[in-house]
N, C-alpha and C positions, 0 to 999 in steps of 0.2 A: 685317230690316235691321240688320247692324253693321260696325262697325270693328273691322278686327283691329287684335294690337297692333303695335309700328313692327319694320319690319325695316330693320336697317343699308343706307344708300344705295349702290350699286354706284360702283366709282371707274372703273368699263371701259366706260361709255358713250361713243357717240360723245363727241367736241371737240362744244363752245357752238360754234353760229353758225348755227342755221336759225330763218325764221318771224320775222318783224316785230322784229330784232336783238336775238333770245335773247340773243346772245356777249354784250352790250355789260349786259343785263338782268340776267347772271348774274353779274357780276365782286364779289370783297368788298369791295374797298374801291370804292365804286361810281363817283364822282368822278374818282379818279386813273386808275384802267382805262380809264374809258370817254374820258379823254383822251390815254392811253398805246395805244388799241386791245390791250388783253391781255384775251385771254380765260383763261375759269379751269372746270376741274371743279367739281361739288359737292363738298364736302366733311365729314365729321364734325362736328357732330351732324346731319345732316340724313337722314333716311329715309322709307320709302315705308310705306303700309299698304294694305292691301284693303277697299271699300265692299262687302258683298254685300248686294247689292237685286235684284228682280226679273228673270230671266233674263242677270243680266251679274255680273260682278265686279271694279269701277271701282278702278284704282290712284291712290292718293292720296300726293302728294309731301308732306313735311311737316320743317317743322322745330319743335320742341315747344319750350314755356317755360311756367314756370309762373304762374298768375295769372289774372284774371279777360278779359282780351284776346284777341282771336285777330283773323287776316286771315283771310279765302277767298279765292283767286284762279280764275278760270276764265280758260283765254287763248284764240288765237285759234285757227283752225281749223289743224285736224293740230298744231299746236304741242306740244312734249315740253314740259310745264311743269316737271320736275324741274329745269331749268335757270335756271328764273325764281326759285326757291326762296331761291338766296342771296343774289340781291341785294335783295328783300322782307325777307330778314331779319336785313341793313343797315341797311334805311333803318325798318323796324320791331324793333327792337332789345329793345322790351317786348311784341311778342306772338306766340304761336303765328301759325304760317305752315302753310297747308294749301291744295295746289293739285288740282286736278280733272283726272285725266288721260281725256278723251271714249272713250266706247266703239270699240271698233274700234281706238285706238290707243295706242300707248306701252305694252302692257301689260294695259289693259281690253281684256273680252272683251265680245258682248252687238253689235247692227246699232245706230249712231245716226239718231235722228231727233230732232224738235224736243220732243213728247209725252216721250221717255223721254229726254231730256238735261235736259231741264226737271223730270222728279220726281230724276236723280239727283242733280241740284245742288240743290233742297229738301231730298231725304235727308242730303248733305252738311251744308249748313247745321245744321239741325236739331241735328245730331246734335252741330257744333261749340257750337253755341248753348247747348246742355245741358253744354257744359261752360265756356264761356268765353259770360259773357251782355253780355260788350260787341265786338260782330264789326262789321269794317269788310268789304266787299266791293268788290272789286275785277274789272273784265274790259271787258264789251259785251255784247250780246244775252243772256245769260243772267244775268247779273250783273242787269240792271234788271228781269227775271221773276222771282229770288229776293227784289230788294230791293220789289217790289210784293206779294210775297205771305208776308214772313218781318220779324220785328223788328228788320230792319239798322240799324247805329248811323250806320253811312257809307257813302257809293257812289262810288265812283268809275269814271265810265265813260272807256274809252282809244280813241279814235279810231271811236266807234258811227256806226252807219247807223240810219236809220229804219225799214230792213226791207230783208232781202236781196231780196224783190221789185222793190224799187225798183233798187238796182242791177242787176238781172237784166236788167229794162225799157231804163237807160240804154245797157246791153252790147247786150244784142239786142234792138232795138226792132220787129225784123221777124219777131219771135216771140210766140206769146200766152202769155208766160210766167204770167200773172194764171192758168192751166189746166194748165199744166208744173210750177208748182212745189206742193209738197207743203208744203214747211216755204219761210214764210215771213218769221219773224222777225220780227214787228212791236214793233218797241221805241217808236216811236209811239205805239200802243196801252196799253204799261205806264205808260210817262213820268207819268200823270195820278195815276196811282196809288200813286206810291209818297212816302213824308213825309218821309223822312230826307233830314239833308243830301246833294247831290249835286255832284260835280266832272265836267264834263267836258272832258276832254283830247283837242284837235283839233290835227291840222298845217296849217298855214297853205297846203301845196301840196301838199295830199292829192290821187293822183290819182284812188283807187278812191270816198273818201266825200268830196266837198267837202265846203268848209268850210258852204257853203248849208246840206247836209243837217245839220249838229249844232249850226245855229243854228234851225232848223225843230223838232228835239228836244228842245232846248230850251225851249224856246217852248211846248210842250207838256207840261210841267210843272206843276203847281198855281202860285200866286202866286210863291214868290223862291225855292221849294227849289232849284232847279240855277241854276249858275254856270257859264260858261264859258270856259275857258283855251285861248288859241289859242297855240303855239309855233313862233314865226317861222322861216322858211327852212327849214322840215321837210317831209318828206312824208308818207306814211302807212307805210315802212318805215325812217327815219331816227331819227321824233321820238321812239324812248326812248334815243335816242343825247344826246342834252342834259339836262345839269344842269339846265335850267327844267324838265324832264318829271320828275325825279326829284323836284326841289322841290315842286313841283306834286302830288305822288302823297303826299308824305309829310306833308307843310302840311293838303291837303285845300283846297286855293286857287291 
């Protein structure tokens, strides 16, 4: 298992603007953009490295800083996190910034499943950890399986489900998906386990995860670790469009 070292970020990637409003996720001055609708490329300093672990070779976005801090970021499915990069390291200004880009895409090589996204976001960690021993994490379903099994200082979950079985269930209920799905995602099942503080970030008019289910995951928590921030008039592909998401992500409240 290692990290290579960074190579300079490509400036010829697609335009920001796919997957739960990259565009709005990536802008630098995050505020003004995301009320101007401007989107923006990555830019200098920010670059990529290579995880090599087990059968894959996992692209990791990164913008470096020195110091004992770092973020993790894992996003949401298919998501190019390269784009999420800049505006985390706005609103985190004192710490390395390192995103997870999933097997199969953006770059990683290597078939995803639940078993091997889950040891390479451990590997991830780890390895961040051994250099920067105060790491905030940041994401959904694998974010609260690193934060239950790894010394995270902060969690912040962004719009979680309790397990993609459950949505499977509400989507087709005329299927025995409980037999269909393979990877099931129980973030329910971590919830209990993990000790650091926790934020989670709901929209008020989620349609994929109501707001039910991340008052249910919550709930499933030890005594007061997670808190939960619901952001008015949002849905599940609006809410990192608002200043309260961003406060909320940078506060940790």
């Amino acid at each position: 298992m290692r990290l290579s070292d960074p190579c300079p970020g490509s400036a010829d990637s697609a335009l920001i603007g796919r997957n739960r409003g990259t565009a709005l996720r990536s802008t630098i001055t995050v505020s003004a953009n995301i009320a101007a609708g401007r989107t923006q490329r990555p830019r200098a300093p920010y670059s990529w490295r290579t995880l090599e672990v087990p059968e894959a070779n996992v692209r990791i976005s990164s913008r470096p800083h020195g110091g004992p801090k770092a973020l993790v970021s894992f996003g949401g499915n298919a998501e190019d996190v390269a784009y999420t990069v800049p505006a985390l390291a706005e609103v985190f200004p004192d710490r390395s910034i390192y995103a997870m880009h999933y097997r199969g895409y953006s770059g990683s090589s290597g078939r995803p499943s639940e078993t091997a996204l889950r040891s390479d976001a451990r590997a991830l960690f780890e390895l961040v950890h051994s250099r920067h021993p105060d790491v905030i994490v940041v994401g959904s379903s694998l974010a609260i399986q690193v934060a239950a099994e790894e010394p995270v200082s902060r969690l912040v979950l962004i719009t979680p489900f309790e397990s993609i079985l459950s949505i499977a269930q509400r989507t087709a209920p005329f299927l025995p998906m409980s037999l269909l799905l393979r990877d099931k995602y129980e973030s329910w099942w971590y919830a209990p386990r993990v000790t650091c503080p926790t934020l989670v970030i709901a929209a008020s008019h989620d349609e994929l995860v109501p707001l039910a289910d991340a008052r249910r995951l919550v709930a499933a928590f030890q005594g007061e670790v997670a808190a939960l921030r619901v952001v008015d008039g949002t849905d599940h592909n609006s809410v990192s469009g608002e200043a309260e998401f961003w406060e909320a992500l940078a506060n940790g409240k």
